[in-house]
Each structure stands twice: as structure tokens, then as C-alpha cells.
TIVOLUM-151972 format. One line per 10 residues: number of its first residue (from 1); their letters; for each residue x, y, z of N, C-alpha, C. Coordinates in steps of 0.1 Angstrom, whole numbers, plus 5000, padded with zeros to 4 digits. Each point is the difference from the previous one (the first is absolute). Layout:
<atoms>
NUM) A) X,Y,Z,X,Y,Z,X,Y,Z  ...
</atoms>
This chain:
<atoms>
1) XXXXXXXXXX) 1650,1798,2525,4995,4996,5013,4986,5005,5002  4994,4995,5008,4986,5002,5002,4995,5012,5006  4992,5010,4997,5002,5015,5007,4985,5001,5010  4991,4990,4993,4984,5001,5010,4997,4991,4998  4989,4990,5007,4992,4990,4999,4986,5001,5006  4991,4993,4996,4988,5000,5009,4995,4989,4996  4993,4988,5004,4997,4992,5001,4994,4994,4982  5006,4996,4995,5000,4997,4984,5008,5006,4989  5002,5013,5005,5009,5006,4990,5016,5005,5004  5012,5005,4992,5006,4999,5000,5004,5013,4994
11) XXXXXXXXXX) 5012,5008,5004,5001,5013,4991,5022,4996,4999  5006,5000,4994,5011,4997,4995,5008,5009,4995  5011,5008,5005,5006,5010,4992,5008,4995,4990  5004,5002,4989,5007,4987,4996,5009,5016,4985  5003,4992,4992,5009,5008,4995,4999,4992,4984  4986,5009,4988,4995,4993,4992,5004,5005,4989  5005,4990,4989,5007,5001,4987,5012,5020,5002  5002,5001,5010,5008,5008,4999,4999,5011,5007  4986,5000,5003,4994,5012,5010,4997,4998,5011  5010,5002,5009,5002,5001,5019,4990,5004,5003
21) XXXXXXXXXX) 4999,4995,5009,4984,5008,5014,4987,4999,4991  5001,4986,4995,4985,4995,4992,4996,4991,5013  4990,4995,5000,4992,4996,5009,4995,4984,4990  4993,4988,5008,4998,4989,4995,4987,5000,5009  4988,4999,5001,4989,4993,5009,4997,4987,4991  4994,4993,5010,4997,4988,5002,4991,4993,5002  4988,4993,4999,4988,4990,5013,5008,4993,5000  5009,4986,4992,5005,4991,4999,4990,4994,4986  4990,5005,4993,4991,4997,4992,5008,5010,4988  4996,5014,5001,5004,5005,4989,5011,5008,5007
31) XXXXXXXXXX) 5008,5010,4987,5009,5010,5008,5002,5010,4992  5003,5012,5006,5000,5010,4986,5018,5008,5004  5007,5003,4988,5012,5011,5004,4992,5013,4997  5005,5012,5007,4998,5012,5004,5016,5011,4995  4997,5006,4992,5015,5008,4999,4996,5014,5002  5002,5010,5009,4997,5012,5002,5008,5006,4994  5007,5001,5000,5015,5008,4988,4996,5001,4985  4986,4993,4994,4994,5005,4987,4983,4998,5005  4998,4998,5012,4985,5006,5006,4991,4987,4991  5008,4990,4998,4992,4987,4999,4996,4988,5007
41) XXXXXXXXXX) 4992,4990,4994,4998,4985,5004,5004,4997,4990  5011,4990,5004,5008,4997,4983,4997,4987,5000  4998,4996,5009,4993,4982,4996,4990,4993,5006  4992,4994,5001,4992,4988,5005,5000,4987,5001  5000,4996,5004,5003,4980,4996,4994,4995,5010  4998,4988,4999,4998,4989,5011,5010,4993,5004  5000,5000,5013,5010,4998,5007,5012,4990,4997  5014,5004,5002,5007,4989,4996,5003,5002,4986  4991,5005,4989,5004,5001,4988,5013,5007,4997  5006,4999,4993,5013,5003,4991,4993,5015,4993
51) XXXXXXXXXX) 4990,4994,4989,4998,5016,4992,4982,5001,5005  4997,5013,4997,4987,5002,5007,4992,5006,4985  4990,5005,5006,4989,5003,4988,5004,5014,4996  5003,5008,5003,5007,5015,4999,5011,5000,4988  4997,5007,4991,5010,5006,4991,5010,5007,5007  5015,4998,4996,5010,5008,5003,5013,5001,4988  5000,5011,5001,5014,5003,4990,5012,5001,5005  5004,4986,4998,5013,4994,5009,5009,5007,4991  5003,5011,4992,5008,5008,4991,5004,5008,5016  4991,5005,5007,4999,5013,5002,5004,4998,5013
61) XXXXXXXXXX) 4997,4983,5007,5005,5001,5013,5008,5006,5007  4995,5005,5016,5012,5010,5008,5000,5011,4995  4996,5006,4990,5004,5015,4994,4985,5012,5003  5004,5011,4999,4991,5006,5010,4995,5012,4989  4991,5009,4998,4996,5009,4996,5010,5013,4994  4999,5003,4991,5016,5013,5002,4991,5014,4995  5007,5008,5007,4994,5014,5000,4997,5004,4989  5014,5001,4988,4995,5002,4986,4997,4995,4995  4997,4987,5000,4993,4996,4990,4989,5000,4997  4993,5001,4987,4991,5006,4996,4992,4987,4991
71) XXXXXXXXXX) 5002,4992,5002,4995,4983,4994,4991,4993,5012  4994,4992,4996,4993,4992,5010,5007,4987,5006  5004,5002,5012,5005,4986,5001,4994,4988,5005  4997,4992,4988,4988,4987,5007,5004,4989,5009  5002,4999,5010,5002,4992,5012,4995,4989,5000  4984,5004,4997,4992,4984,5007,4994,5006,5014  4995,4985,5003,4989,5002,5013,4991,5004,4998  4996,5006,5014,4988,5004,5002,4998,5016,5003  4993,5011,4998,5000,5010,4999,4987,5013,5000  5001,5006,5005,4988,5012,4996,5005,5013,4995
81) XXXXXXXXXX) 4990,5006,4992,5003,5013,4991,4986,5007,5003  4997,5013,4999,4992,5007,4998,4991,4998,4990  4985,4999,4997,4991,4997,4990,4992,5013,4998  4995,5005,4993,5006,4994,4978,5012,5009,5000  5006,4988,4990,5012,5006,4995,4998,5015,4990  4989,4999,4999,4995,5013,4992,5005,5012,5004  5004,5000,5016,5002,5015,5012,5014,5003,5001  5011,4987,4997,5011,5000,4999,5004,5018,4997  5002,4999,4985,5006,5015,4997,4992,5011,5007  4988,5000,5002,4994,5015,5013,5012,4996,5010
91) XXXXXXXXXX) 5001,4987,5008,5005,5007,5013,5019,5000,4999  5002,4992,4993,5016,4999,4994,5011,5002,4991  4986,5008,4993,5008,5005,4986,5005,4990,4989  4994,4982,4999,5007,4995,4994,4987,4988,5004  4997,4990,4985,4993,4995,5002,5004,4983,5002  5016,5003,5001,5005,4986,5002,5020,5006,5006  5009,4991,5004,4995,4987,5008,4988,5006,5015  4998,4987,5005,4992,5006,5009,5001,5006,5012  4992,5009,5011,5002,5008,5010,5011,4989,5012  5014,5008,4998,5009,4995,5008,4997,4993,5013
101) XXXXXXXXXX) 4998,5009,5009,4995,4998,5013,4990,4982,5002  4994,5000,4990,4989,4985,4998,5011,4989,4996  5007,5003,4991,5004,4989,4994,5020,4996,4999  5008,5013,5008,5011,4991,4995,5006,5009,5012  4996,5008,5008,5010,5005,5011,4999,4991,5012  5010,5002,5011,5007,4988,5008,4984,5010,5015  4994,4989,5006,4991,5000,5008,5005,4998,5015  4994,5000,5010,5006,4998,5014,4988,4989,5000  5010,4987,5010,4991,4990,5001,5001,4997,5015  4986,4997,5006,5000,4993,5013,4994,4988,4998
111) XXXXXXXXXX) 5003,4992,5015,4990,4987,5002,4992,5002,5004  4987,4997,4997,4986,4998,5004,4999,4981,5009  4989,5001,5005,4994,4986,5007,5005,4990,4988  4991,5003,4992,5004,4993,4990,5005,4996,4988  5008,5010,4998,5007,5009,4987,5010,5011,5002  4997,5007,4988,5010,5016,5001,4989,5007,4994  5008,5010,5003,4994,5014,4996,5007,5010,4994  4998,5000,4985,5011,5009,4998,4993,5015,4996  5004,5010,5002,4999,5013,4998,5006,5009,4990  4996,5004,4990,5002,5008,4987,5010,5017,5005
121) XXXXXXXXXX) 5007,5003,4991,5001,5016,5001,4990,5005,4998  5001,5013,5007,4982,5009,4987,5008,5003,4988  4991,4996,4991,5000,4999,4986,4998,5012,4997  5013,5014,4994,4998,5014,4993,4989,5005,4995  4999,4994,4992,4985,4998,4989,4991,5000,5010  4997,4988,5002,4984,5001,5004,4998,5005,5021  5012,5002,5001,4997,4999,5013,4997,4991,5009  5001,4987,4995,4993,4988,5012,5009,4991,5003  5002,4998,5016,5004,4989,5001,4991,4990,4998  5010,4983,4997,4994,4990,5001,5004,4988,5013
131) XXXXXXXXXX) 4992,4996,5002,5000,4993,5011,4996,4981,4997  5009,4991,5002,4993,4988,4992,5006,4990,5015  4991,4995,5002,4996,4987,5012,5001,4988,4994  5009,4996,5001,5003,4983,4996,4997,4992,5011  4994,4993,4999,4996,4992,5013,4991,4987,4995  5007,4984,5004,4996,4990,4999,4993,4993,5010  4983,4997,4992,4995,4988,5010,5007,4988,5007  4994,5004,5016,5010,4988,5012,4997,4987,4995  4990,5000,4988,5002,4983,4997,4993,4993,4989  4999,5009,4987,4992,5000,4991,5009,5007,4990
141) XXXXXXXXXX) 4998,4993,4989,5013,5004,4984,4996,5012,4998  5004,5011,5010,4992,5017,4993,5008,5008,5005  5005,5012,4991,5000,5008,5002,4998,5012,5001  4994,5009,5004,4996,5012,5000,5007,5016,4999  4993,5004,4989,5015,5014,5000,4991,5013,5002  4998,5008,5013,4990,5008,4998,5010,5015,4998  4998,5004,4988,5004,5017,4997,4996,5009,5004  5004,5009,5007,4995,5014,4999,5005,5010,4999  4994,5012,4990,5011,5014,4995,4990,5005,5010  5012,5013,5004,5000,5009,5013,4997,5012,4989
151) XXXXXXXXXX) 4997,5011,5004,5002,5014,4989,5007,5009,5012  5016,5005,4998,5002,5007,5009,5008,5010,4998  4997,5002,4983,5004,5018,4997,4993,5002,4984  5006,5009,4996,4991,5006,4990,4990,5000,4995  4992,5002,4986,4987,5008,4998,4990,4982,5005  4987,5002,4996,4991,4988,4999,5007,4991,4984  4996,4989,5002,5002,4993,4990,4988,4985,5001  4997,4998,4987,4991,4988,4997,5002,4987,4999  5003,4990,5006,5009,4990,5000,4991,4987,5001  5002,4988,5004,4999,4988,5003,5014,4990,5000
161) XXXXXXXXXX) 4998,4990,5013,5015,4991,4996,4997,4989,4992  5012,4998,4993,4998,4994,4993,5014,4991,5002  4998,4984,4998,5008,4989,5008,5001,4994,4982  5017,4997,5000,5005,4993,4990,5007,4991,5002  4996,4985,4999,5010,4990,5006,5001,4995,4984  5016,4997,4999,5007,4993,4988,4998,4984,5003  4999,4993,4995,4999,4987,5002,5004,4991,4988  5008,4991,5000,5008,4990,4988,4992,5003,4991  5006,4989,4987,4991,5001,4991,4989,4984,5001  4987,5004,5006,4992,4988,5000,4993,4990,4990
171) XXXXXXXXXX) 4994,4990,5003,4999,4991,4995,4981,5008,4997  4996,5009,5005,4986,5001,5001,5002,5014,5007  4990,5012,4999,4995,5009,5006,4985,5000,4998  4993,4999,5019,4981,5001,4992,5000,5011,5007  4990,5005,4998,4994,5009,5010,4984,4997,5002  4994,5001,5017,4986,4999,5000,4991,5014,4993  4994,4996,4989,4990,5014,5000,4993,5004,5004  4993,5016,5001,4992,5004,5010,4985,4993,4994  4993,4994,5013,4988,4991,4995,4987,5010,4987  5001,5016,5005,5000,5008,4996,5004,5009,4995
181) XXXXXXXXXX) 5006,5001,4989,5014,5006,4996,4993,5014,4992  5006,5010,5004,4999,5011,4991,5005,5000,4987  5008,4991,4994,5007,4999,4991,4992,4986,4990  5001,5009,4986,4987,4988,4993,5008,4985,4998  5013,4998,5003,5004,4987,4996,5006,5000,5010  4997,5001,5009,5002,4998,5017,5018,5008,5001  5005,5003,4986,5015,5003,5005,5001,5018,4987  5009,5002,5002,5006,5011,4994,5013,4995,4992  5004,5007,4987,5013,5001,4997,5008,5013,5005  5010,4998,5007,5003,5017,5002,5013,5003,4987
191) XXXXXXXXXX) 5004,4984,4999,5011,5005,4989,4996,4993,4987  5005,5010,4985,4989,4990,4994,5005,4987,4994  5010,4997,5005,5003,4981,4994,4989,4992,5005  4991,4991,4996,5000,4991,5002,5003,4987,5012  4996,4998,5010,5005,4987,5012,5000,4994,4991  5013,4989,5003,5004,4988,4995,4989,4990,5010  4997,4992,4990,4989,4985,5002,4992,5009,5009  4991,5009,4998,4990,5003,5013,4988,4991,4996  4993,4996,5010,4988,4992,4999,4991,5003,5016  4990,5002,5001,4991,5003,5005,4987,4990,5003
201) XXXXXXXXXX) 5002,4989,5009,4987,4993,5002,4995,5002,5017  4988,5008,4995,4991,5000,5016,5009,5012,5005  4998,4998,5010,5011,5019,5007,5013,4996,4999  5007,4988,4995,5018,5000,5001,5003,5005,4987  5005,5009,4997,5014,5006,4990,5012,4996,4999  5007,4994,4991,5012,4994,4998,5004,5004,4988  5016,5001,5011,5006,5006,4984,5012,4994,5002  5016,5004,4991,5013,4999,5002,5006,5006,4995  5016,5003,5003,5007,5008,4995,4999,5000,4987  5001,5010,4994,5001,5004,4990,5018,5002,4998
211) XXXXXXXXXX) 5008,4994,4991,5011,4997,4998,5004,5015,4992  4991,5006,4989,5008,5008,4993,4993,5014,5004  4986,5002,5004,4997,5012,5000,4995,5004,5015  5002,5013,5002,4997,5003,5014,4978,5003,5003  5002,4993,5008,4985,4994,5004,4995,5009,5013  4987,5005,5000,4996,4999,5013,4986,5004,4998  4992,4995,5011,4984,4996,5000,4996,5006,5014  4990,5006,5003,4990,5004,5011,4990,4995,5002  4998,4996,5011,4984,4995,5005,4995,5009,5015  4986,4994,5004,4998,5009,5009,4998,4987,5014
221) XXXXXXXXXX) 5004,4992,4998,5003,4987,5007,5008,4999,5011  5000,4995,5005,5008,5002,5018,5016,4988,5000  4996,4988,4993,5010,4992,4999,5006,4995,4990  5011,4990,5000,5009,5002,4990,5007,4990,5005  5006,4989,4995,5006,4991,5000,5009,4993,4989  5017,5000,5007,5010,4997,4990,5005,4985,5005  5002,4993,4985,5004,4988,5001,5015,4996,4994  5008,4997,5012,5011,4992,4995,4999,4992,5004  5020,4991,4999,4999,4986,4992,5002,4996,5015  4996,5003,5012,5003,4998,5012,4986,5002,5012
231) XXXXXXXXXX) 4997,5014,4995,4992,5004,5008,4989,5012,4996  4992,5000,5010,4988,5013,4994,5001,5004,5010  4995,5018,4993,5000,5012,5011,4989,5006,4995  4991,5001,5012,4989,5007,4996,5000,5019,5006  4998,5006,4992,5000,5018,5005,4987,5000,5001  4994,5005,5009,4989,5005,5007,4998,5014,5005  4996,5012,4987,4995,5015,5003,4991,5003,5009  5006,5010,5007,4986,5005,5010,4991,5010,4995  4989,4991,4999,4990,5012,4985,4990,5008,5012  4999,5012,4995,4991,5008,5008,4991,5008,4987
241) XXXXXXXXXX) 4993,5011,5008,4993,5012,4995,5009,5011,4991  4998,5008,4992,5006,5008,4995,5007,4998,4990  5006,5011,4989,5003,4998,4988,5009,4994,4999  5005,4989,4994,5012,4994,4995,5007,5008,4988  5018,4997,4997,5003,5003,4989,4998,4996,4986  5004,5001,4990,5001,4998,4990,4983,4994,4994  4991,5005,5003,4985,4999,4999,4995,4991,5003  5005,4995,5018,4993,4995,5008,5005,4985,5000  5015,4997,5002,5008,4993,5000,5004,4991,5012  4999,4988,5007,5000,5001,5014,5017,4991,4997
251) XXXXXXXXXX) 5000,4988,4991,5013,4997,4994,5002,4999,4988  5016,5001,4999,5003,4999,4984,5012,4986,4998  5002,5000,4992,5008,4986,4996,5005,5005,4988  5019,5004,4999,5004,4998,4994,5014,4994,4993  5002,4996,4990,5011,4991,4991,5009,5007,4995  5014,4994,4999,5010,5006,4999,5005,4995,4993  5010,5002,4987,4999,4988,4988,5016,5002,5006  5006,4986,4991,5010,5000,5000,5011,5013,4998  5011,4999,5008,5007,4986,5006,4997,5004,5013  4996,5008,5008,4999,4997,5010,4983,5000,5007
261) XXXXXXXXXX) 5001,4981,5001,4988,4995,4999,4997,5002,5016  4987,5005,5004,4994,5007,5009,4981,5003,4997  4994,4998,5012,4987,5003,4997,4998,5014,5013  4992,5011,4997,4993,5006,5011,4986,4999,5008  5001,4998,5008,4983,4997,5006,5000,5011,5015  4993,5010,4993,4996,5011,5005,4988,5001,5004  5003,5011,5013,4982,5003,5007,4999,5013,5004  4990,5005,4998,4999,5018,5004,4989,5000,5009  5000,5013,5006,4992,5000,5007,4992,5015,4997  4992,5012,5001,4989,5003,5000,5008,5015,4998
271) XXXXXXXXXX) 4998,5009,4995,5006,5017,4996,4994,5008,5013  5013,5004,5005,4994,5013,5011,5005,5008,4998  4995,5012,5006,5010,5013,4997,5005,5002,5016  5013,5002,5001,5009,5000,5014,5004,5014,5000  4998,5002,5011,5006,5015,5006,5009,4999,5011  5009,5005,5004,5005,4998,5011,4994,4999,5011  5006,4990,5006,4996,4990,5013,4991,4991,4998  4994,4997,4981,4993,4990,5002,5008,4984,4993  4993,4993,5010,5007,4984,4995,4990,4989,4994  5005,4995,4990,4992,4991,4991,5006,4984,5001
281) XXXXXXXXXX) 4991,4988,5002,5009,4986,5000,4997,4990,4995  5002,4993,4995,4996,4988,4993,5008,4987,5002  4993,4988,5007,5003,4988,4998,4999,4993,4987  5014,4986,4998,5000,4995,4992,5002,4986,5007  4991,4994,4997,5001,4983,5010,5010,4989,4986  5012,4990,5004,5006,4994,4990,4995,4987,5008  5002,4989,4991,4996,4988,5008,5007,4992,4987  5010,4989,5006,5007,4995,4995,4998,4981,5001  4999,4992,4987,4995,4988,5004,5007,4995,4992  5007,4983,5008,5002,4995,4986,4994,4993,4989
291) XXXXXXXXXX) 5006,4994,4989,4992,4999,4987,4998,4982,5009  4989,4998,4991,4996,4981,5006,4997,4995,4988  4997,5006,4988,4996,4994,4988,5009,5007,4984  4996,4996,4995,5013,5002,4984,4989,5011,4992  4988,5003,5003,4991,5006,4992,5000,5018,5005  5008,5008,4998,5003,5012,5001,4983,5008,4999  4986,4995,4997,4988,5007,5001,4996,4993,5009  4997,4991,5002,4995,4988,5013,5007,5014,5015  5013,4997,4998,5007,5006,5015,4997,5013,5004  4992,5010,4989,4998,5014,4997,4986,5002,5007
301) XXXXX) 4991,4987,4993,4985,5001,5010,5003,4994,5012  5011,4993,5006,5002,4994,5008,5000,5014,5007  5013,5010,4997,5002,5006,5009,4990,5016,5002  4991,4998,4995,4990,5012,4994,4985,4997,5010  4996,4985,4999,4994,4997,5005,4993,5005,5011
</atoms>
């Protein structure tokens, strides 16, 4: 049943692949599910659609985080973690799976105007809550997810957010490069395989999954656009002043090889050092279109443009 409205949008409690008190917003253009019970955005689509652009591991449906376990459990969606992963073992003694509180414990969710709002535990380790703003344009295929970690107990720590959305396996991943790129071939390898088909004309980067080896590439570029057999979603970073991770990284793009076919298209935002009572935030703009032509590079400068 319907829990808020405001003139375009729609907020829906609904009860998703198995997890009660998930939420559904709406324009009637696009729509996104919301599950606070693993502190995600597990899907995106355009409206009316059946399956959306979002990776999910329909293994795992309904099932929730467990105390002992000591494994990573991959969900899907959409997501933030603390950046660089480099800090992991200083603040949690372990350089993987990752800081609980970010990524797999159950959130409190409210309605917003135009969305929800779900709210993080403080995370042991690092001390921060997180705070993430789901909220859909009243009339335009976008969504907007603005994060912000709180610092509201122990020592300082050096961080930036960092946003991980899973997304199918596409037909195309580009990303726009920075017109000025600190990086000599406009991109980085962070892992050393090889991108599958990468090609590079003018500022668009294209690549695709990589089937057997695990992939992933940095740029210092703001956008990023994924093509399936339906529709494109373009990620839009909010790039500012100050140091980025992984030597000045604004997104990354990475491949997941078989069998479970999946791409990541990642955005970070800028290293602060947080002390208690200070709060750090970052917007991530999604814009969701559908496909009009059969040419998976055509729809990429379409949507980059």
C-alpha cells in the first residue's frame, strides 16, 4: 500500500523477494526497490519492467546477514563501503569481508518527500554512521542517492565514500574521460588482467565483461555508462577538490567473470580525515533511458553526451 506521495512520485511498502518493510518509489518513468534489512538499492528499472538494470543474487533472496559468519555475502545492488580499502585491517583488524555496518547489517528506514531514508548502525571499526537519501526526480528518469558518514565515536580515521552498484552483465560499459586526465592513457589498471575488448576513441572508453578473469580499471572521469539489452543507465560522480583514492580515482569499473555474470560501476569521492562530530557526503546522480537503437556505442555517446 502506498505510505507517501507528492505530486509525481510515489513511495510503496511492499514486501521484496522475501524481505518485508522494503519500500518501491516510483515517477511512473523509472522505479527503484529499496531493502533496508541489507542497507541496499537492489534494483532500478524503468517503469513497468519485469527485470531492471541492477544485479541480484536471486540465490540469496530474503536471507539476511549472520553474526558468524565470516564470508562475504554478495547480495547485489547498490551500496557504499569506506575508501581505500587499504585502511580496512587498521580500523577492523581484517582486510576483508567488508566493514559490517556499510554493507550487510539491517538499517532503519523512513519516508522522505520523495524517497526513503535509510540509516546505518555505527559501524565498530570505523565509528561512522551512514546515512543514504534515496530520492526520485518528480519527473525526469533520475535518481539521486546522496550519502553521508557521521563520525560519532572513536579515534580519527581517513576515509572517503565510496558507492558500488552491481549491475547485469552488459552489452557495453564506457566511461567519459577526464578531458584532462592525470592518468597517461586516460585510465589505470588497478587489477592486473587485462579489460576485455577495451577500445578508446576521443574521451569514450569501452570495454566488456571479461568472462574468465577478474577485471577492474580507474579513471579520473565523472561518468560512466552501462548498456543493456533494454536500457541505459548513466552514473554521474560528484567530482570536487581534494585527494581521491587509489591515486586519484574519481570511478572504477569492474568485471566479474563467470558464473556469476555481473559488472561494477563505482564512484568515490575525495579522503578526509573525520573526527568526531564530523560529517562527510556525497552525491551519486542515476539516470535511466531506454535503448532506441541496436548499436550498444551509439547509445553510450547518446547517453554521455
Amino acid at each position: 500500500m502506498p505510505v507517501a506521495q507528492r505530486p509525481g512520485v510515489s513511495v510503496e511498502r511492499i514486501c521484496y523477494h522475501g524481505w518485508t518493510d522494503s519500500y518501491l518509489i516510483s515517477n511512473g518513468r523509472i522505479e527503484a526497490a529499496i531493502v533496508p534489512a541489507i542497507c541496499r538499492v537492489m534494483q532500478l528499472r524503468l517503469a513497468g519492467e519485469a527485470d531492471g538494470a541492477f544485479w541480484e543474487n536471486r540465490a540469496l533472496d530474503g536471507q539476511l546477514y549472520g553474526a558468524t559468519s565470516k564470508d562475504w555475502i554478495n547480495f547485489g545492488g547498490d551500496k557504499c563501503w569506506p575508501a581505500p580499502q587499504a585502511v580496512w585491517t587498521e580500523h577492523q583488524g581484517r582486510d576483508w569481508p567488508p566493514p559490517l555496518a556499510f554493507d550487510a547489517w539491517p538499517g532503519e528506514a523512513v519516508v522522505s518527500e520523495g524517497g526513503v531514508v535509510v540509516t546505518s548502525p555505527i559501524d565498530p571499526g570505523f565509528g561512522i554512521q551512514m546515512v543514504r537519501r534515496v530520492e526520485l526526480d518528480f519527473a525526469q528518469p533520475i535518481i539521486r542517492i546522496e550519502t553521508e558518514y557521521r563520525k560519532l565515536m572513536g579515534s580519527a580515521v581517513r576515509v572517503g565514500i565510496w558507492t558500488i552498484t552491481q549491475l547485469r552483465d552488459p552489452e557495453r560499459v564506457c566511461v567519459l574521460l577526464a578531458a584532462k586526465s592525470r592518468f597517461e592513457k586516460g585510465y589505470i589498471n588497478i587489477l592486473a588482467a587485462e579489460p576485455a575488448d577495451l577500445k578508446i576513441d576521443g574521451r569514450l572508453l569501452g570495454l566488456k565483461r571479461h568472462a574468465l578473469q577478474y577485471v577492474k580499471v580507474g579513471t579520473d572521469g565523472g561518468s560512466m555508462a552501462w548498456v543493456g539489452p533494454n536500457c541505459v543507465v548513466r552514473i554521474d560522480a560528484e567530482v570536487g577538490l581534494g585527494e581521491y583514492p587509489d591515486g586519484g580515482c574519481v570511478t572504477e569499473v569492474y568485471t566479474n567473470p563467470d558464473p556469476l555474470k555481473y559488472v561494477e560501476l563505482e564512484t568515490l569521492g575525495p579522503l578526509h580525515t573525520m573526527n568526531i562530530g564530523d560529517r562527510i557526503s556525497q552525491t551519486t546522480v542515476y539516470t535511466v533511458m531506454p535503448r532506441t537503437t541496436s548499436d550498444a556505442e551509439i547509445e553510450a555517446r547518446k547517453a554521455l553526451r
